[in-house]
C-alpha positions in Angstrom: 96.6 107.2 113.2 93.7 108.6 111.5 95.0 107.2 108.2 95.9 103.6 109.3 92.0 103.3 110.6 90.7 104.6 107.3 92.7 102.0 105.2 92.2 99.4 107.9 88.7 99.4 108.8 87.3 102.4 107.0 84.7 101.4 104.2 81.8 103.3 102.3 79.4 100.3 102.0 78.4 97.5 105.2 81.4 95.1 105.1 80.8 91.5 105.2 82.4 90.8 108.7 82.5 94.5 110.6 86.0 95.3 112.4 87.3 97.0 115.2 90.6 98.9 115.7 92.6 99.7 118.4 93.6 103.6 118.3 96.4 104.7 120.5 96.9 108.4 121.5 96.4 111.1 124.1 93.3 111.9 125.5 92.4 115.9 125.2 90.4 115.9 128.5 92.9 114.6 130.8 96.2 114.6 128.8 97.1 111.1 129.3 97.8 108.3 126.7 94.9 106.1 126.2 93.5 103.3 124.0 90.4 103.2 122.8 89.0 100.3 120.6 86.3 101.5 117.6 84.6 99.7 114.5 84.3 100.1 111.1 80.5 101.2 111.9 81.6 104.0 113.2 84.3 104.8 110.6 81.7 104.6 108.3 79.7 106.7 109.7 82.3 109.2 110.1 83.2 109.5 106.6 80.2 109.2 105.1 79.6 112.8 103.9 82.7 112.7 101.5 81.6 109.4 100.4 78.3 111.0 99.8 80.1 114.3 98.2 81.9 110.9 95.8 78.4 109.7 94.9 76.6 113.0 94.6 79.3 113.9 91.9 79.6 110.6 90.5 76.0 111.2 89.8 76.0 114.8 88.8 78.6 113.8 86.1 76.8 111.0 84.5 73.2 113.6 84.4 75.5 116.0 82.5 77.3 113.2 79.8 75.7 112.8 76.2 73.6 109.5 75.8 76.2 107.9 74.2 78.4 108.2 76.9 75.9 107.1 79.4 75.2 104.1 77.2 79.0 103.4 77.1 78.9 103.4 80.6 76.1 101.0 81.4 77.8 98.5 78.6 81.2 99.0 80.2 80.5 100.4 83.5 83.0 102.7 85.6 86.7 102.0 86.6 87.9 103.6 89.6 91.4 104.6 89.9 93.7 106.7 92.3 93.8 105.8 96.4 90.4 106.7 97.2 89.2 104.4 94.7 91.1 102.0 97.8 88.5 102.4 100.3 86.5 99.4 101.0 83.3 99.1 99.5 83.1 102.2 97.5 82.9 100.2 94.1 80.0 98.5 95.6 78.1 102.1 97.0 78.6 103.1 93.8 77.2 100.4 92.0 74.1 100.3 94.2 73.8 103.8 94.1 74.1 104.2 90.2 73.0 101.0 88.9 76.2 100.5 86.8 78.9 97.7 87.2 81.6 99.6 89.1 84.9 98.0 89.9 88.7 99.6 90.9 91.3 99.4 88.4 94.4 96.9 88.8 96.7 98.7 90.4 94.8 101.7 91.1 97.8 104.1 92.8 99.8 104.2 89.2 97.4 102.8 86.6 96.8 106.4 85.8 100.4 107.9 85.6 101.6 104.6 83.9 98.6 104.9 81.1 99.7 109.0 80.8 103.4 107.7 79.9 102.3 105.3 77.5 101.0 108.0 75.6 103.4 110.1 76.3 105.6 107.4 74.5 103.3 107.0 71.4 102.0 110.3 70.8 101.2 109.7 67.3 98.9 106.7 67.9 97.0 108.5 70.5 96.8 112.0 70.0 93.2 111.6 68.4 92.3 110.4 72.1 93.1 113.7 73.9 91.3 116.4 74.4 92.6 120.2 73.8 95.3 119.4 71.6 95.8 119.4 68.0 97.9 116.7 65.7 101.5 118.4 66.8 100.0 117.6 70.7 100.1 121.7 71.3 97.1 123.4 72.4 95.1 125.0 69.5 95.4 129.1 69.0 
């Protein structure tokens, strides 16, 4: 249950139009099934120190990257990928928060695995782009 009202009505930013939810389940006091409607104010609120743990890493991150990177970055800004990147309005925390365009990836639950087997396929081509490995795509002695 906890899961449906994250991906429903969960969010790390004010939506546009704030929503409720109806959560089903048994209540610990008196043991009995109850229903009890909340909003995504509250979710928010709920979550908000991992999304604040997501920003304040975000963050370290970028104070640790070279200049060029950082440059890169404010050119290009910052892809999110994987499910969190699926909570409503973390793109736009993050943007407000870092002053960098910030937007989630097409596809965001495989982009990641797909791009890894495209490599995977052309290992030649892309070898230059890993990290740790040498021309053979074996770890260096």
């Amino acid at each position: 249950m906890a899961e449906q009202v994250k991906i429903t009505i969960g969010s790390a930013y004010p939506l546009p139009n704030e929503k409720t939810f109806t959560v089903r389940g048994r209540n610990l006091v008196t043991g009995l099934p109850e229903s009890l409607e909340i909003s995504s104010v509250e979710v928010r609120e709920a979550i908000s120190g991992s999304v604040q743990v997501i920003v304040d890493t975000v963050k370290d991150a970028l104070d640790e990257s070279p200049p060029e990177i950082v440059s890169d970055l404010m050119e290009i800004g910052i892809c999110l990928a994987g499910g969190g990147s699926m909570l409503q309005g973390l793109s736009e925390r993050l943007s407000d928060e870092l002053n960098l365009r910030v937007w989630v990836a097409e596809d965001p639950l495989t982009c990641v695995a797909r791009g890894a087997g495209m490599i995977l396929e052309d290992l030649d081509r892309f070898n230059d782009f890993l990290v740790g490995l040498d021309r053979t795509g074996s770890r260096p002695a």
